[in-house]
C-alpha positions in Angstrom: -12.2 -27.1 -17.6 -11.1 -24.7 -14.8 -10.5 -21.2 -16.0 -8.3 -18.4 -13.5 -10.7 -15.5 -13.3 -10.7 -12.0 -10.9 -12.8 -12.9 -8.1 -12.0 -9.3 -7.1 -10.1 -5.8 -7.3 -10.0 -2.6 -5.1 -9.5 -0.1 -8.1 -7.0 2.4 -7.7 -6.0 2.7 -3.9 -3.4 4.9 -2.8 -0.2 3.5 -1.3 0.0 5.0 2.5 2.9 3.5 3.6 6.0 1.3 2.6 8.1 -0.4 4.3 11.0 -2.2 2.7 12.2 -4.0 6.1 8.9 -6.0 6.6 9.3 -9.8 5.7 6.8 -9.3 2.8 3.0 -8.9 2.3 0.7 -6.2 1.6 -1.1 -4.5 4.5 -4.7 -3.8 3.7 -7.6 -1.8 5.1 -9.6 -4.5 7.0 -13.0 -3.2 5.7 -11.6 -2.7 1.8 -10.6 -6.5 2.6 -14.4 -7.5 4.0 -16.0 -5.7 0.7 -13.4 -7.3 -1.6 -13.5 -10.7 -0.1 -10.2 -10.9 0.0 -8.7 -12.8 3.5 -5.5 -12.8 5.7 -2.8 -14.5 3.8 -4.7 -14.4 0.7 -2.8 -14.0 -2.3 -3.0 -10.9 -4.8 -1.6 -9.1 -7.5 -0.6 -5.7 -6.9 -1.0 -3.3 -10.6 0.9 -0.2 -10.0 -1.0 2.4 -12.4 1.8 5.0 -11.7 4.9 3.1 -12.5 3.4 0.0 -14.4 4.6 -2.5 -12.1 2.7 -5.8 -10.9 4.3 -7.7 -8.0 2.5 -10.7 -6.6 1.7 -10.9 -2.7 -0.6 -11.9 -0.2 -2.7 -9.5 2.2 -2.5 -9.0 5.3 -4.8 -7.4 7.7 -4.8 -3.4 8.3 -6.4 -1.5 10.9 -10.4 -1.3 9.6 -11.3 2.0 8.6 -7.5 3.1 8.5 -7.2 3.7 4.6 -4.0 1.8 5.1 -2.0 0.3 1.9 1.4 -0.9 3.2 3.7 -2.4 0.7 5.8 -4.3 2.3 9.4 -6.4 1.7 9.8 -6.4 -1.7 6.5 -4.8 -2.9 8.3 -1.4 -1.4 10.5 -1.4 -3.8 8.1 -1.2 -6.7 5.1 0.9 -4.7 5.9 3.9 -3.1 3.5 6.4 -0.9 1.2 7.8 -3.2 1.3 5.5 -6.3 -2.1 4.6 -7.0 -2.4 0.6 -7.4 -5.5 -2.3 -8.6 -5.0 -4.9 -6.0 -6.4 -8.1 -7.4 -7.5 -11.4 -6.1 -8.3 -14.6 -8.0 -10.4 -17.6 -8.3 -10.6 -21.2 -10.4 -14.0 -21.6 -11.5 -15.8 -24.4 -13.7 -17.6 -23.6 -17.2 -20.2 -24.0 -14.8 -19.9 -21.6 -12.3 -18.5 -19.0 -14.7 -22.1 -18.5 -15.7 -22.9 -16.8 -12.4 -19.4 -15.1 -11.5 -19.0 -11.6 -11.5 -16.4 -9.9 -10.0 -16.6 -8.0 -7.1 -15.2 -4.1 -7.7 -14.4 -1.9 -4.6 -13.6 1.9 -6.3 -12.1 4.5 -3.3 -11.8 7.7 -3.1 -7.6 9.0 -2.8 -8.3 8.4 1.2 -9.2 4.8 0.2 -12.6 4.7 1.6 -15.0 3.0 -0.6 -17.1 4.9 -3.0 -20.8 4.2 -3.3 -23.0 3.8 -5.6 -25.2 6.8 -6.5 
């Protein structure tokens, strides 16, 4: 059996930008991409913890180190500057593999640079 599971999430980002007149996509901080694994065109689910949204996307790559989160086309419309947001990517894995899957989890800070572990 192949089961959908998160492959992986940056928790709570802060929306930096949105622009409504872009063909569509989410822009994303290159190295929150790189620790997320989560690649150019890739597609996500966007979880707006402010509003309660979820709008399905892919990413697209932001200036690294920027702190950029650009909703863009449609996405604008339900993420605005300053809604925090779970962005979400995914993965089909066999019984098998599930075994030795875990997620990864990239937490930020409200500039959306990674937090560390202690």
């Amino acid at each position: 059996m192949i089961r959908q599971m998160l492959k992986s999430k940056i928790h709570r980002a802060t929306v930096t930008d949105a622009n409504v007149d872009y063909e569509g996509s989410i822009t994303i901080d290159e190295k929150l991409m790189e620790e997320a694994d989560i690649l150019d065109h890739e597609k996500v689910l966007i979880a707006n913890v402010t509003n309660g949204s979820r709008v399905e996307s892919y990413a697209i790559t932001g200036k690294w180190g920027s702190g950029v989160i650009c909703a863009n086309g449609g996405a604008a419309l339900h993420n605005r500057v300053g809604d925090k947001v779970l962005i979400m990517s995914f993965c089909a894995l066999t019984d098998r593999e599930l075994k030795r899957h875990r997620p990864k989890i990239v937490k930020v800070d409200d500039q959306n640079r990674p937090l560390r572990k202690g």
